[in-house]
C-alpha atoms as a printed R data frame, in Angstrom:
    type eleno elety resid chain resno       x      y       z
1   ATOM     1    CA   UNK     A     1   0.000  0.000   0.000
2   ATOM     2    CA   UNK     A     2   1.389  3.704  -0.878
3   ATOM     3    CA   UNK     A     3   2.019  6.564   1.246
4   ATOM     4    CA   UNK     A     4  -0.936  8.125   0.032
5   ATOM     5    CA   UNK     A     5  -3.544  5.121   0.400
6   ATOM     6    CA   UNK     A     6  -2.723  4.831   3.551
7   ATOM     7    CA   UNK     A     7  -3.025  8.631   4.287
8   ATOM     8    CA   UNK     A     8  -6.174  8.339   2.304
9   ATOM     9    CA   UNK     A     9  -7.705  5.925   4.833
10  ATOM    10    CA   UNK     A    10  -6.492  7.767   7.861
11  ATOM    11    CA   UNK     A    11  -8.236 10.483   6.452
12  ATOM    12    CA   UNK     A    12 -11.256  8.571   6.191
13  ATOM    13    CA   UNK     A    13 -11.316  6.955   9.213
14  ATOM    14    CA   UNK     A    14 -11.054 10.634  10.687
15  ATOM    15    CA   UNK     A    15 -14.497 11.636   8.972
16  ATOM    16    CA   UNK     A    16 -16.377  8.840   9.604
17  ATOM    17    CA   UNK     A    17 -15.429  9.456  13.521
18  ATOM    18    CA   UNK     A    18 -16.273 12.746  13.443
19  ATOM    19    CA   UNK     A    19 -19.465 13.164  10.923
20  ATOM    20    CA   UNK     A    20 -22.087 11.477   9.682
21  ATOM    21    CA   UNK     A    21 -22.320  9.362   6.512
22  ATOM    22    CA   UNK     A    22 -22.996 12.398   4.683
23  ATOM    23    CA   UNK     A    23 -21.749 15.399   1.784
24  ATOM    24    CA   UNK     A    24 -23.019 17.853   0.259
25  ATOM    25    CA   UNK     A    25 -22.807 18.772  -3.123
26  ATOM    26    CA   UNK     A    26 -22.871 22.742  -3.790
27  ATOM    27    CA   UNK     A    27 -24.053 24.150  -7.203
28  ATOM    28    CA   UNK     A    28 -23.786 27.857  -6.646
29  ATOM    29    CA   UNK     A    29 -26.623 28.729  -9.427
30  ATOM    30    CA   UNK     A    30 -28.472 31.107  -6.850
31  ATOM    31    CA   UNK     A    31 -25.521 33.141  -5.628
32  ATOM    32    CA   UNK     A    32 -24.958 36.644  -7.235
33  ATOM    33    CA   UNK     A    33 -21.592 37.434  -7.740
34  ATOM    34    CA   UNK     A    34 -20.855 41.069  -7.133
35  ATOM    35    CA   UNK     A    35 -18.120 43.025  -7.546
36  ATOM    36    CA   UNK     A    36 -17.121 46.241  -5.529
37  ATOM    37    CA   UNK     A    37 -14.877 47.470  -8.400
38  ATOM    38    CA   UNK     A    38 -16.305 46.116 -11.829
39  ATOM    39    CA   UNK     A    39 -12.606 45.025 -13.166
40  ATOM    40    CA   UNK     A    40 -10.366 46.828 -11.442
41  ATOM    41    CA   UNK     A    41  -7.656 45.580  -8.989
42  ATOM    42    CA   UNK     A    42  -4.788 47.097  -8.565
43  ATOM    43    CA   UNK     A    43  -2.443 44.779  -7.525
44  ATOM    44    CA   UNK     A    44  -2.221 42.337 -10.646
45  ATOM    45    CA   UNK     A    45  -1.652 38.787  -9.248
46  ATOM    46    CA   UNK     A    46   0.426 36.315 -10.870
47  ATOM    47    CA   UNK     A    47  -2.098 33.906 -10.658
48  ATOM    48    CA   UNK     A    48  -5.062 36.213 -11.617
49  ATOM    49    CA   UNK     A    49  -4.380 38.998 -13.704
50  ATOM    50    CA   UNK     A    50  -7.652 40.693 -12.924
51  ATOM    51    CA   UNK     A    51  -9.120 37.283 -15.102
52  ATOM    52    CA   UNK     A    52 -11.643 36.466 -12.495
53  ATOM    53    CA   UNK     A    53 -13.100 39.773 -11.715
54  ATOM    54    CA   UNK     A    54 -14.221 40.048 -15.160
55  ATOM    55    CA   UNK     A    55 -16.779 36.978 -14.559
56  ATOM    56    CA   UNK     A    56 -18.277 39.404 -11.639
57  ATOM    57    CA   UNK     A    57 -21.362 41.959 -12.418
58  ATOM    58    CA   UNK     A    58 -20.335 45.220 -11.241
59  ATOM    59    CA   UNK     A    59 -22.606 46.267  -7.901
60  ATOM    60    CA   UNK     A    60 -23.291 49.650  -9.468
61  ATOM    61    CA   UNK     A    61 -24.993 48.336 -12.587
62  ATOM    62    CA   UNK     A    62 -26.622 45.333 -10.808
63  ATOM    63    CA   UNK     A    63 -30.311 45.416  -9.874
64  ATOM    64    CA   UNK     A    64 -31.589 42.610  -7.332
65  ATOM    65    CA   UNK     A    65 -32.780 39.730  -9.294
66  ATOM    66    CA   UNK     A    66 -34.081 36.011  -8.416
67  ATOM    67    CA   UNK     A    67 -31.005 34.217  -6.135
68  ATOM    68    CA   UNK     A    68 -31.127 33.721  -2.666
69  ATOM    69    CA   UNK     A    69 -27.278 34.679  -1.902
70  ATOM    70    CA   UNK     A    70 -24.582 37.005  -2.675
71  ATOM    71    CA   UNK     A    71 -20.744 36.800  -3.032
72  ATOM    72    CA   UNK     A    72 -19.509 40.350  -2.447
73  ATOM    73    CA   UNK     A    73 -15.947 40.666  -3.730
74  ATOM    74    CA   UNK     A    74 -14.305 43.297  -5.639
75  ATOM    75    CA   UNK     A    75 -10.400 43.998  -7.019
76  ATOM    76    CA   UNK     A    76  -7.864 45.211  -4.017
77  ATOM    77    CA   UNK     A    77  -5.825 48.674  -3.974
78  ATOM    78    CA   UNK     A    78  -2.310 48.560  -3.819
79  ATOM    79    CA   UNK     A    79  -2.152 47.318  -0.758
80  ATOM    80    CA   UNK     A    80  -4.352 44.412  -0.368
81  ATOM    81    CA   UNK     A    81  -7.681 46.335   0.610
82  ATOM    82    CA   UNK     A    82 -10.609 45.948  -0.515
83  ATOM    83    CA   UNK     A    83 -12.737 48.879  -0.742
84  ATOM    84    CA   UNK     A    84 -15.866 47.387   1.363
85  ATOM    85    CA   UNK     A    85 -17.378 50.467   2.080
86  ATOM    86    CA   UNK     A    86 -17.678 51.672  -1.115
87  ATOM    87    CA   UNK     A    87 -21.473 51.519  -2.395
88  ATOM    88    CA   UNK     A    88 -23.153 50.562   0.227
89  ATOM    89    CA   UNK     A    89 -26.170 51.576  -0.813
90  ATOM    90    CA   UNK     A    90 -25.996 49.109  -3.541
91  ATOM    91    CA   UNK     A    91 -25.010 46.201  -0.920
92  ATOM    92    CA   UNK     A    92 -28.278 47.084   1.826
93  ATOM    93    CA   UNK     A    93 -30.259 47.004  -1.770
94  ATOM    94    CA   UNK     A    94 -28.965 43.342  -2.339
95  ATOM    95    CA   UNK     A    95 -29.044 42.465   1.473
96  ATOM    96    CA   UNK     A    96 -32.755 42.115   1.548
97  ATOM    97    CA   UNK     A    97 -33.969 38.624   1.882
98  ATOM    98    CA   UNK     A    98 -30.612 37.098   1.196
99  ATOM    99    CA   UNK     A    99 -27.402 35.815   2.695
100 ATOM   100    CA   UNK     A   100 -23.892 37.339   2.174
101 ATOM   101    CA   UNK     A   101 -20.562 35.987   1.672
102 ATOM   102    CA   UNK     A   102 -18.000 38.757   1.547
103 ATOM   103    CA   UNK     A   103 -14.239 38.477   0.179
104 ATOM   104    CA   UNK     A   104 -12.571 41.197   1.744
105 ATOM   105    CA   UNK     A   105  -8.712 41.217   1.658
106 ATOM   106    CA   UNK     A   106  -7.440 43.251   4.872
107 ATOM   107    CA   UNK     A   107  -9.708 45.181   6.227
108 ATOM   108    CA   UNK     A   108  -9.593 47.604   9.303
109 ATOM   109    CA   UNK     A   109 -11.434 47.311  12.597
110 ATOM   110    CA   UNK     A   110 -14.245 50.435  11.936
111 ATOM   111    CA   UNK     A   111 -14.562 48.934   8.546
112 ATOM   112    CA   UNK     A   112 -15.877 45.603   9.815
113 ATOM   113    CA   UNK     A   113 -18.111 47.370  12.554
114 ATOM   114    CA   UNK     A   114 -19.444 49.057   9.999
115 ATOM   115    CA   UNK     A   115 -20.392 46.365   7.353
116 ATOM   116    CA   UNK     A   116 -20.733 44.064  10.123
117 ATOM   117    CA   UNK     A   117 -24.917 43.776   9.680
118 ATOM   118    CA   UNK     A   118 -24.326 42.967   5.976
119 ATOM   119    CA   UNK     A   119 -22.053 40.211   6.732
120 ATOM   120    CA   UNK     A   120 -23.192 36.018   7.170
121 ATOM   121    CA   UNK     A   121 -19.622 34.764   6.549
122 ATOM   122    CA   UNK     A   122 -16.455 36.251   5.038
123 ATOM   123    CA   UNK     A   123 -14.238 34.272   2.919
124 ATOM   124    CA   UNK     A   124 -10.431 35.257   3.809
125 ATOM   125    CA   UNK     A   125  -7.541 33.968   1.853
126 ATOM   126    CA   UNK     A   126  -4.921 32.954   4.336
127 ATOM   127    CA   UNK     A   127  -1.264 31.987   2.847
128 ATOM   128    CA   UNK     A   128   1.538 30.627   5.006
129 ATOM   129    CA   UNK     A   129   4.470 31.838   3.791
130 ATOM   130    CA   UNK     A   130   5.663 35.173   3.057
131 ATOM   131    CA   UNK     A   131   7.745 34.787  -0.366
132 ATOM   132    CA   UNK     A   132   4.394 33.220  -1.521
133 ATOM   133    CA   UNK     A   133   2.994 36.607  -0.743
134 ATOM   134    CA   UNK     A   134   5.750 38.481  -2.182
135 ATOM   135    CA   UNK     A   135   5.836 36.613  -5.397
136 ATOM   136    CA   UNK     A   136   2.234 36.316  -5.981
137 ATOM   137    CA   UNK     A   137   0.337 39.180  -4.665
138 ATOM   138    CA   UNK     A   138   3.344 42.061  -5.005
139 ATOM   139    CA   UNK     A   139   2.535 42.536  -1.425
140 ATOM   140    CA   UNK     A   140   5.437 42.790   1.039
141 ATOM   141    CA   UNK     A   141   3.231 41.759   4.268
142 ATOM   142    CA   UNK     A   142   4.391 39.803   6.590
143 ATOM   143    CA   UNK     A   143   2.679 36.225   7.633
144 ATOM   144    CA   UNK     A   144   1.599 38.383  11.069
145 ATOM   145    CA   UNK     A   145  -0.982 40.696   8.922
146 ATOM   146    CA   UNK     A   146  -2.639 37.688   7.738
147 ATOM   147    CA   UNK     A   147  -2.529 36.235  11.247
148 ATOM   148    CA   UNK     A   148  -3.771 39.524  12.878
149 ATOM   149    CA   UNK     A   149  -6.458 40.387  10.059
150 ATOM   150    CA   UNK     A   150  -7.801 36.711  10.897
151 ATOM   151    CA   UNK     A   151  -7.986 37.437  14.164
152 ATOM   152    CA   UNK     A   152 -10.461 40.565  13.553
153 ATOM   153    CA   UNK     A   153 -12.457 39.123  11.102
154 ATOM   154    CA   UNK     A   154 -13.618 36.136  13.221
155 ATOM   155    CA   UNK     A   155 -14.417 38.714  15.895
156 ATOM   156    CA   UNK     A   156 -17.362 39.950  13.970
157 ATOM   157    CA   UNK     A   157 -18.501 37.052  11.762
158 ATOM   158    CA   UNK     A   158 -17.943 33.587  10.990
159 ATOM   159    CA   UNK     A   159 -14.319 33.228   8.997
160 ATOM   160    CA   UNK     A   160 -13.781 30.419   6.235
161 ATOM   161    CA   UNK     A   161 -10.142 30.225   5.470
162 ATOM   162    CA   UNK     A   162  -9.022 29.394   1.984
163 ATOM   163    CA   UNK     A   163  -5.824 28.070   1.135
164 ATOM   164    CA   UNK     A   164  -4.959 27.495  -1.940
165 ATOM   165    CA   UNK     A   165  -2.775 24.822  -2.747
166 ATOM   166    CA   UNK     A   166   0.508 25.554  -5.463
167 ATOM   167    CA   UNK     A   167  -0.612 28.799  -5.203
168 ATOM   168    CA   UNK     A   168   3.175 29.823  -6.005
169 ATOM   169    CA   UNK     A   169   2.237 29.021 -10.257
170 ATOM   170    CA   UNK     A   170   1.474 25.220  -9.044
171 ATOM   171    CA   UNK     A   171   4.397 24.971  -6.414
172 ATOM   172    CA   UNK     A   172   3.861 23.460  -3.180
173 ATOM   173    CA   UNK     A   173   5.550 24.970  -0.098
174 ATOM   174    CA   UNK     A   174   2.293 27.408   1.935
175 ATOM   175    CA   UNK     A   175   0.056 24.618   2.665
176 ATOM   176    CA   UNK     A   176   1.699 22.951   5.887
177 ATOM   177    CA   UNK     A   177   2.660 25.985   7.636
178 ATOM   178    CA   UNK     A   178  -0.973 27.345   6.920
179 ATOM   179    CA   UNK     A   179  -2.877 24.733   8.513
180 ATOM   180    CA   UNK     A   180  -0.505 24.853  11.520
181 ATOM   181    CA   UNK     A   181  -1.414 28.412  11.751
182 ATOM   182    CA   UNK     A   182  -4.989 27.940  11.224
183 ATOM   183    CA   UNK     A   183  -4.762 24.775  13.497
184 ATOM   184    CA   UNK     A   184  -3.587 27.023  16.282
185 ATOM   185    CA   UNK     A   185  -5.794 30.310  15.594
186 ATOM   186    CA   UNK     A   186  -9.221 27.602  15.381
187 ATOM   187    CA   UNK     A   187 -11.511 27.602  12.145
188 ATOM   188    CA   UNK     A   188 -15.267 27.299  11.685
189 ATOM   189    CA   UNK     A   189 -14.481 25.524   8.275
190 ATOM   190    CA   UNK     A   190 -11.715 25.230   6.089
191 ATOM   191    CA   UNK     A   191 -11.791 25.940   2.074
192 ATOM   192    CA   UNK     A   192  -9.186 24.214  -0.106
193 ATOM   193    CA   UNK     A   193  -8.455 25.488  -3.753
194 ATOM   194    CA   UNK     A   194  -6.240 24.823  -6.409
195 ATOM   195    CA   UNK     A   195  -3.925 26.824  -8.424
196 ATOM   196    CA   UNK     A   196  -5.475 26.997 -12.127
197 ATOM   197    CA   UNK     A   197  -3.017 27.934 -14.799
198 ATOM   198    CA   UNK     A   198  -5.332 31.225 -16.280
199 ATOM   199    CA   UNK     A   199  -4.135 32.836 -19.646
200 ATOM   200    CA   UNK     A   200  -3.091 36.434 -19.706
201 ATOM   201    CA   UNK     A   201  -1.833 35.769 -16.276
202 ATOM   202    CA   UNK     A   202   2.164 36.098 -15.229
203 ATOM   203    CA   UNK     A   203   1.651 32.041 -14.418
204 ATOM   204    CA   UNK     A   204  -0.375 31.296 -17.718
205 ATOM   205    CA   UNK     A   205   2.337 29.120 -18.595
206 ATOM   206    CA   UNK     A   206   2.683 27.125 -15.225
207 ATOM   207    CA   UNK     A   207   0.600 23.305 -14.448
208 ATOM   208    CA   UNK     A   208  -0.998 23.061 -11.410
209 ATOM   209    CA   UNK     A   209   0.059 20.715  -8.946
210 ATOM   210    CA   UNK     A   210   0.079 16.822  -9.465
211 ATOM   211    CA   UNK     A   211  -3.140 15.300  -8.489
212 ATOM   212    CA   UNK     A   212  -1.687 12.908  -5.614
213 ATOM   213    CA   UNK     A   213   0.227 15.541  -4.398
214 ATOM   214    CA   UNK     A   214  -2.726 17.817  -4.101
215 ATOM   215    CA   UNK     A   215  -4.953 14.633  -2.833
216 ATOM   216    CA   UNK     A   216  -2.238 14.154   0.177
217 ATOM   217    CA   UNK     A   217  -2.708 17.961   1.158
218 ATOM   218    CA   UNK     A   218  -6.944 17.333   0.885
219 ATOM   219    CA   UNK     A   219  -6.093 14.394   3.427
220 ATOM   220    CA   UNK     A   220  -3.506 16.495   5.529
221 ATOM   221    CA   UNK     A   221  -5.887 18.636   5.987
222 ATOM   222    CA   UNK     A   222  -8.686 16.598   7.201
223 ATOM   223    CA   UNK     A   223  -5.843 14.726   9.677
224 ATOM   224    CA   UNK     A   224  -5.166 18.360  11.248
225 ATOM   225    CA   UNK     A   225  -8.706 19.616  11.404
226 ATOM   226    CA   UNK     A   226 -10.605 16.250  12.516
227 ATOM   227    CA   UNK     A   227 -13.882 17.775  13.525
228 ATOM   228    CA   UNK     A   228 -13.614 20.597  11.065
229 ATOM   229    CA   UNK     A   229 -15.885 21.142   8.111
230 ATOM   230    CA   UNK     A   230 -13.722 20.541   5.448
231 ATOM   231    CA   UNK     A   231 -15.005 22.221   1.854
232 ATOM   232    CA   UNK     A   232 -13.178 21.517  -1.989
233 ATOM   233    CA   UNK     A   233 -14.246 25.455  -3.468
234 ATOM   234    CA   UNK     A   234 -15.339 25.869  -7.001
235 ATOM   235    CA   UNK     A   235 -11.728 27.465  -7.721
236 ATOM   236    CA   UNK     A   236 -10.079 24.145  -9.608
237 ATOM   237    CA   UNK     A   237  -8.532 22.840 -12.838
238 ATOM   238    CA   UNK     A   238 -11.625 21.345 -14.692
239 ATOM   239    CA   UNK     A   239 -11.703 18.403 -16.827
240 ATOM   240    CA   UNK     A   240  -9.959 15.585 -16.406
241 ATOM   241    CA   UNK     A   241  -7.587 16.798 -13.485
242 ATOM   242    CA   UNK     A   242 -11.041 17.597 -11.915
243 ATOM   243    CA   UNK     A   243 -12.258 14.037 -12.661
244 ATOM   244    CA   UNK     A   244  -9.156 12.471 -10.900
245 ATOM   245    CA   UNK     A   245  -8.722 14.837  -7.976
246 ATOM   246    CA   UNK     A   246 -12.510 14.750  -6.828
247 ATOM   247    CA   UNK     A   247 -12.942 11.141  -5.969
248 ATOM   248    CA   UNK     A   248  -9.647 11.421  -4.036
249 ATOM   249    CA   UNK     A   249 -10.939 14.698  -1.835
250 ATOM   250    CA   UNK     A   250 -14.325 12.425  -1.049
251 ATOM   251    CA   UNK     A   251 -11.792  9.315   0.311
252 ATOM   252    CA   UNK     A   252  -9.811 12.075   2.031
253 ATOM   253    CA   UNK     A   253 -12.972 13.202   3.915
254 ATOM   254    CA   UNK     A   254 -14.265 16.240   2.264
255 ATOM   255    CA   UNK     A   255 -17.690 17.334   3.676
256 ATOM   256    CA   UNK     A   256 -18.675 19.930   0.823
257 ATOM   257    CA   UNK     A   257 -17.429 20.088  -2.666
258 ATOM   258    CA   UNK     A   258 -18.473 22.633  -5.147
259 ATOM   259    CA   UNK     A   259 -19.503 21.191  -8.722
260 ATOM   260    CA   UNK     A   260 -18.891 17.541  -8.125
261 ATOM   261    CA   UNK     A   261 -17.403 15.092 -11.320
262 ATOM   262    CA   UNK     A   262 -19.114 12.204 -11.809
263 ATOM   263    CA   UNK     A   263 -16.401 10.291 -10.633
264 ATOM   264    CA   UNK     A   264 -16.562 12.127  -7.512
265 ATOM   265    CA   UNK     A   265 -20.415 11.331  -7.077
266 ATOM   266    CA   UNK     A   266 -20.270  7.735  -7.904
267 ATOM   267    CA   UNK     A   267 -17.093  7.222  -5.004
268 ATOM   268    CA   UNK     A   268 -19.806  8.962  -2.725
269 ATOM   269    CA   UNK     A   269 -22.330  6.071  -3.926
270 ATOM   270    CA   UNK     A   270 -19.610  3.186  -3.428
271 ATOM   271    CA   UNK     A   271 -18.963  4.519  -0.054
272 ATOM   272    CA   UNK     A   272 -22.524  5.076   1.216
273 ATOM   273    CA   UNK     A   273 -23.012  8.669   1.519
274 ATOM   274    CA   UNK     A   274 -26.243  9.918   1.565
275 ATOM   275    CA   UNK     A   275 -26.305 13.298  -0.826
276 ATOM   276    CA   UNK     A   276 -27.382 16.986   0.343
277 ATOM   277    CA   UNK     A   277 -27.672 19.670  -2.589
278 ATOM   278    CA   UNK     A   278 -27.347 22.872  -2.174
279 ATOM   279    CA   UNK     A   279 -27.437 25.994  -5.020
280 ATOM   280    CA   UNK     A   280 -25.443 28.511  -2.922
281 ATOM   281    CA   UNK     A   281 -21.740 29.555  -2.629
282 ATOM   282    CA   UNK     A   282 -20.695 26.544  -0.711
283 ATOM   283    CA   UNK     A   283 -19.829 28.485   2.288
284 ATOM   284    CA   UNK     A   284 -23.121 29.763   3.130
């Protein structure tokens, strides 16, 4: 038996101690996705470009329509912010019979007391090493800001922590030291990713990380946060990386995973899971 077979089944003994025979499938179709700043960011990731922001409707030109939820995100200024105070007007408009997720980069404490009552969970991306940060994001903060920010935001509503794994253009080297920190800070949940090569992007030319090394992480994770809702998020390579990798995260104990692949669903058949579907970002 391999090293990661037998992680795999640690994992999954983990799960089964600690939850029921249960997962839940998430198909965000009801979830706006809003952004603060149309398709501006200033910071130009390696990994994003801006790309993903252009997917977003633009909160200023958005009128309240048919879904249930909202993702409220936006591009960041030049120093990781994002501006979450800006049209709030527009926000309290889409706030009215629906739930919130907000992506909010650092913020400051009077910014969160003030957007506070908008707010059902905030989605914070937490990275565990600071030449990740420096190399990807152009930021020069240290692994303390994240740390501290972390801090402030669970103070005022329920965190998710993402980590994304080979964030660094499909390099591993973040992940451990982020779920130590996370381990010792506590989490509500925890959200894994995975780097997706994106063209027009400074890592356009990059892979993402190999499958059983990812799949080791997805169990790693479950091993250091054993009673800890443990989610797969809608940002991953597609196709037939997505069709390996997702029956691997439901062995490794995965309680929530965004967009399934079939071959994802029919290990959560062959393993007796009884299916929950939801249509919402998968953190609300």
């Amino acid at each position: 038996m391999n090293t990661l077979e037998q992680t795999l089944r640690r994992a999954w003994e983990v799960r089964r101690t600690h939850f029921p025979d249960e997962i839940t499938w998430s198909w965000p179709l009801d979830t706006a996705v809003l952004s603060l700043t149309g398709s501006h960011c200033a910071l130009d990731c390696a990994h994003c470009g801006g790309h993903y922001l252009r997917g977003m409707r633009p909160i200023w030109d958005a009128e309240p329509d048919g879904s249930h939820s909202c993702l409220v995100s936006g591009g960041c200024d030049s120093t990781g912010r994002v501006p979450v105070l800006a049209h709030l007007d527009r926000v309290r408009a889409w706030r009215e019979g629906r739930t919130m997720n907000w992506h909010v980069g650092f913020v400051s404490e009077a910014e969160m007391e003030t957007i506070a009552p908008l707010v059902d969970v905030i989605s914070f991306d937490f990275v565990g090493d600071e030449a990740t940060v420096r190399e990807v994001y152009g930021l020069e903060h240290g692994i303390e800001t994240y740390v501290e920010t972390y801090g402030l935001l669970r103070r005022y509503a329920r965190t998710l922590p993402h980590v994304t794994i080979g964030l660094r253009g499909g390099e591993l080297g973040h992940e451990r030291r982020a779920f130590e920190l996370l381990r010792e800070l506590g989490a509500d949940g925890l959200v894994l990713l995975v780097f997706i090569p994106t063209p027009g992007t400074r890592y356009a030319d990059r892979q993402p990380p190999a499958v059983p090394a990812v799949a080791e992480l997805v169990a790693e994770a479950r091993l250091s946060f054993p009673d800890v809702p443990l989610y797969l998020g809608c940002m991953r390579p597609k196709g037939r990386y997505r069709d390996e990798l997702d029956p691997l995260a439901v062995r490794a104990g995965v309680n929530v995973l965004v967009s399934p692949s079939r071959p994802a669903r029919r290990v959560a058949d062959e393993l007796g899971l009884a299916v929950r579907e939801m249509r919402e970002c998968c953190v609300l």
